[in-house]
N, C-alpha and C positions, 0 to 999 in steps of 0.2 A: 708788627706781627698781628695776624688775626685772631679775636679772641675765638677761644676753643671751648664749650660746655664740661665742665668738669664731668669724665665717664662717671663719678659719684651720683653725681643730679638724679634726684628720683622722678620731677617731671622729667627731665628729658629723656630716661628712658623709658616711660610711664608713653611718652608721645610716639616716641619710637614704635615700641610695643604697639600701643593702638593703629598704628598707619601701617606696621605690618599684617596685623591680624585682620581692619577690613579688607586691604588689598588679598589675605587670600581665604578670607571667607566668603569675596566678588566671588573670585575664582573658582573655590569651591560651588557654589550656586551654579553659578554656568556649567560648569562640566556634569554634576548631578543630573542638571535639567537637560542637557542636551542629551548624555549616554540614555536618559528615563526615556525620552520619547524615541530614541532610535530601535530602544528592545521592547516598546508596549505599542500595540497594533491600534491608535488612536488617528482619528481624524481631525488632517491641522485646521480642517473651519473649528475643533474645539481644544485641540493643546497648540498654544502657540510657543513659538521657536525663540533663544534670546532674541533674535535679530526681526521678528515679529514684533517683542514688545520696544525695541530701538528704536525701529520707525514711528511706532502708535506715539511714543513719548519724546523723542527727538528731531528724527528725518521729514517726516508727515508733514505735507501745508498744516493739518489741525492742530501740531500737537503742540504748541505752546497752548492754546485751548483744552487740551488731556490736561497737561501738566497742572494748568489751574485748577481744574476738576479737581484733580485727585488730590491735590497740594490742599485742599479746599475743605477737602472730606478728610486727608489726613490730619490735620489741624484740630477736627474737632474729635474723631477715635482717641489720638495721643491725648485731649483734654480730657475724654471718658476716661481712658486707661489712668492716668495722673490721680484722679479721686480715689479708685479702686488702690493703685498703687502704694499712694500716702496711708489714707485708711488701713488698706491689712496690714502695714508695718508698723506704724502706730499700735493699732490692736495687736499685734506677736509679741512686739518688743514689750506692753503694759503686759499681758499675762505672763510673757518667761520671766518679766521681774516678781511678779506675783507668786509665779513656781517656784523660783531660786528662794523668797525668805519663806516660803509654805510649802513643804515637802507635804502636808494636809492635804492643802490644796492641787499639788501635781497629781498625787497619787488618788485622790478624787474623780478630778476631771481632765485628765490626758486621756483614760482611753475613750472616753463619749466622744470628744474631741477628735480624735482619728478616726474613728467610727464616721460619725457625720461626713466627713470628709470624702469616707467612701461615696456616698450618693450621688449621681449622677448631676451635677449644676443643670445640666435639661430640665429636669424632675422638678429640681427647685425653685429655678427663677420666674417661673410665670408665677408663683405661689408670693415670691419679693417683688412682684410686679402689682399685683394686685396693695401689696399691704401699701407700698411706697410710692407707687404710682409710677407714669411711663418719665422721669423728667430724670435729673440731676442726682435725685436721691436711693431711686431705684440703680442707677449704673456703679455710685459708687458701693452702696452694698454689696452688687451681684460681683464685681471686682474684688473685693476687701474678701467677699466670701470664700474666691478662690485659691487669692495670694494670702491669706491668714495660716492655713496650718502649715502647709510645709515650710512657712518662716519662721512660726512659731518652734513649729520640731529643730529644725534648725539651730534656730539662734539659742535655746534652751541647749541642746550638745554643746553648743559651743561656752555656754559660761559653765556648764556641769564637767569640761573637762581640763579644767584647772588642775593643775598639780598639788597633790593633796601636800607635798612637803613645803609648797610656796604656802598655803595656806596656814599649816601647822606655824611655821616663823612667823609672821604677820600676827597672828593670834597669841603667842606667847609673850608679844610685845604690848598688850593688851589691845589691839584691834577690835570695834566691834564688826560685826557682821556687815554694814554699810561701807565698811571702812574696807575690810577685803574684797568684798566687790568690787569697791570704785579704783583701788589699788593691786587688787590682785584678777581677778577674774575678771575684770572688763578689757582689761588690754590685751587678757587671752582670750576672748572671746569677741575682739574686733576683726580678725579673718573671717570667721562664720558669719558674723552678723553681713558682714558686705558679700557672702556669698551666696545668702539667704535673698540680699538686696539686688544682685543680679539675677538671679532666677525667679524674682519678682516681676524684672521687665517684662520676661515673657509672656508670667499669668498673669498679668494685669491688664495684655492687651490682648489675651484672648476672651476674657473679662468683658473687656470694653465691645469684642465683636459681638460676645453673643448678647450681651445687653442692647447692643443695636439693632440685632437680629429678633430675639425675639418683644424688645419694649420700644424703644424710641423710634425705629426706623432712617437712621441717621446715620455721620459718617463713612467712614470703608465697609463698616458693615452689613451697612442698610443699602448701600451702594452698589455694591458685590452681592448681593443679592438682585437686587433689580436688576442686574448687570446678566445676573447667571439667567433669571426668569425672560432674561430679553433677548438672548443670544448673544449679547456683546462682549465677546470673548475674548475680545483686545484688552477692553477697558477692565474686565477680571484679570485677567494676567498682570497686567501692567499694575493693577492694584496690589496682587498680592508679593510680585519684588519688590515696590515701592516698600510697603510697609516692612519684610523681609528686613531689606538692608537698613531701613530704621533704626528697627527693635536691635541688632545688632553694633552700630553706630552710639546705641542710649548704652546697650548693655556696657561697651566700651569704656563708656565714658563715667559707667558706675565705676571700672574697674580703676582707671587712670583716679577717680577720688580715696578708693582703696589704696592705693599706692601711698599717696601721700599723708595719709591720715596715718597709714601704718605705720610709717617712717618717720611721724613725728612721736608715734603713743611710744613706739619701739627703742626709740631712741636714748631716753631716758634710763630704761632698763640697762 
């Protein structure tokens, strides 16, 4: 008899799951992009068609040469994006633990915190360019800058909405305060935090573009720029699904560590 994956398996449906959801997030993209340029009155020398950017990255005598290219310059965006990424989650996760034992301190500095948030990263990052200079240290600040609050708002909902009756038992057993977190509200608050940590992909690698764009001049960013400045309109295309399906593919794969992280904190319970 063939062994059979117990339907329990939470990778396996954890894999499942992810190989459905890129195959119809491809799908989604292509039909978006196809129905966008059929109803906007653009010229294909500058929106190109999927079947445009097929050939630039597949069919083309060049395009094992594209592929390098851009394999080349994604390698190093994804490494900008990764500092910003690690950073802001780092910094969320250190200040909602700082909120959670200092209602002082939430009730302080949340709203400057939001506030700032509103300003435009345009505005800001030639200002984190100058202090940190164009290299390593400036991309993971202007990153961390953008994936820090809404992780932080985030992951703080998520340990703040504990059941105040799981709390009250815990505590009457004499728990301290460390002790209901690490026992009560962190394991309610492991959904959010990994859902703060997928919506991180995103900003961390819009992070990494414009750090490209306006400091380093490197990567997809610096790339797709020269790209846009030069009229080569293939190689922007082809850049910007590249990356696309990427960030989508990481997001995934946040999600499939969600899964099983879940399933072991949960388990217990």
């Amino acid at each position: 008899m063939t062994a059979v994956s117990p339907p329990g398996n939470p990778l396996a449906r954890s894999a499942a799951r992810t190989l459905a959801t890129l195959a119809g997030a491809v799908l989604a993209i292509v039909l978006v992009w196809t129905l966008f340029l059929r109803t906007v009155n653009v010229s294909p020398f500058v929106a190109k068609s999927p079947a445009d950017v097929w050939t630039y990255l597949i069919s083309a005598p060049e395009a094992g040469a594209n592929r390098s290219a851009i394999a080349t310059d994604l390698l190093h965006t994804l490494t900008d994006a990764a500092y910003g990424y690690v950073l802001g989650l780092a910094l969320a996760a250190a200040i909602s633990l700082l909120f959670y034992f200092s209602r002082t301190a939430e009730a302080m500095f949340t709203p400057a915190i939001t506030a700032m948030h509103a300003i435009p990263m345009v505005t800001v990052a030639p200002i984190l360019v100058l202090i940190f200079g164009r290299g390593a240290s400036a991309t993971a600040v202007i990153g961390a800058a953008i994936v820090v609050v809404p992780a932080l708002l985030t992951m703080l909902h998520g340990i703040r909405s504990t059941p105040r009756a799981d709390i009250d038992m815990i505590t009457a057993f004499g728990a301290t305060t460390l002790t209901t977190f690490l026992k009560v509200s962190l394991p309610y608050a492991i959904p959010t935090w990994f859902a703060a940590a997928r919506v991180a992909v995103t900003t961390s690698v819009v992070g990494a573009l414009l750090s490209e764009w306006l400091a380093t001049g490197e990567g997809l960013g610096g790339q797709m720029l020269r790209a846009a400045n030069e009229f080569q309109f293939d190689r922007l295309w082809a850049s910007v699904v590249v990356l696309t399906v990427v960030c989508v593919v990481v997001y995934q794969m946040v999600a499939v560590v969600e899964d099983l992280v879940t399933a072991r904190m949960t388990a217990p319970r």
